[in-house]
C-alpha distance (Angstrom), angle and dihedral (degrees) to the residues before:
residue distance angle dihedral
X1 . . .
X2 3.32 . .
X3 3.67 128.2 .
X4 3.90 129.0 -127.2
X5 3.96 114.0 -113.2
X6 4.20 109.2 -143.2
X7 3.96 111.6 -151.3
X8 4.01 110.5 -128.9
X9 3.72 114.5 -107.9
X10 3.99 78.4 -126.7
X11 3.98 84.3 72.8
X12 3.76 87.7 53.1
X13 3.97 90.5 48.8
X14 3.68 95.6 42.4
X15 4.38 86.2 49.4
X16 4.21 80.5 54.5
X17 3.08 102.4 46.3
X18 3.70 96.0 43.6
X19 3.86 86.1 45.6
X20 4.15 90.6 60.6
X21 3.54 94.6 30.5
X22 4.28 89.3 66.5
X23 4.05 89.8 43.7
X24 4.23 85.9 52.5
X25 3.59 91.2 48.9
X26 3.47 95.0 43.1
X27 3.52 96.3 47.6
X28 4.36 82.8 49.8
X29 3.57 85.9 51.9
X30 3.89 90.6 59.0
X31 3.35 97.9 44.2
X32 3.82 95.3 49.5
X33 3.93 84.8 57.1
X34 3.38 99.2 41.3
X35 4.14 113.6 25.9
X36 3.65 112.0 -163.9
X37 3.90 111.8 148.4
X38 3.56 117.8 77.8
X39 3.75 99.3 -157.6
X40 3.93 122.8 143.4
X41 3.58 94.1 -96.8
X42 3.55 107.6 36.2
X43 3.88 95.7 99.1
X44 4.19 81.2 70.4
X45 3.78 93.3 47.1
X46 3.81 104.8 -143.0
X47 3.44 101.8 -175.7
X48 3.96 89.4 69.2
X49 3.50 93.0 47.0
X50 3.96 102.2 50.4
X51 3.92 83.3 30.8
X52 4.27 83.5 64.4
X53 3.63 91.4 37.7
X54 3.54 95.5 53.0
X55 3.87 93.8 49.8
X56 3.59 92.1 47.8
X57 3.90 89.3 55.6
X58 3.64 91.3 44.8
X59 3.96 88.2 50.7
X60 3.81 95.7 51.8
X61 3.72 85.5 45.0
X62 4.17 94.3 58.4
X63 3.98 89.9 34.2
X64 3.76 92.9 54.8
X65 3.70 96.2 43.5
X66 3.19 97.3 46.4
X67 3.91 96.4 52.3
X68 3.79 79.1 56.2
X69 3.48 103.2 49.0
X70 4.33 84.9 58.6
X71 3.53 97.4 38.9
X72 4.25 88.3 58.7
């Protein structure tokens, strides 16, 4: 027989976080092209660097559960 594989709820968070992490970036992306806030921080853009950070979570998330999910 064979046996039923569950996905991790760790796949589900990485697929989130992955999800919001491209929308952050994106939305860095367009405001590196096109700068229209004049807020104290906006010369460091911080929307394009969580946006990155967030998709590189997300990433390790998926990649690690993943590996998991075929290794059991």
């Amino acid at each position: 027989m064979s046996e039923k594989k569950m996905i991790s709820i760790w796949f589900f968070v990485g697929l989130m976080l992955l999800i919001i992490g491209v929308i952050i970036t994106a939305m860095g992306i367009y405001y590196l092209v096109h700068p229209e806030t004049h807020t104290a921080m906006a010369h460091l853009n911080p929307s394009l660097w969580w946006g990155v950070i967030i998709l590189v979570a997300g990433t390790l998330f998926l990649v690690f559960s993943i590996i998991d999910y075929r290794r059991a």
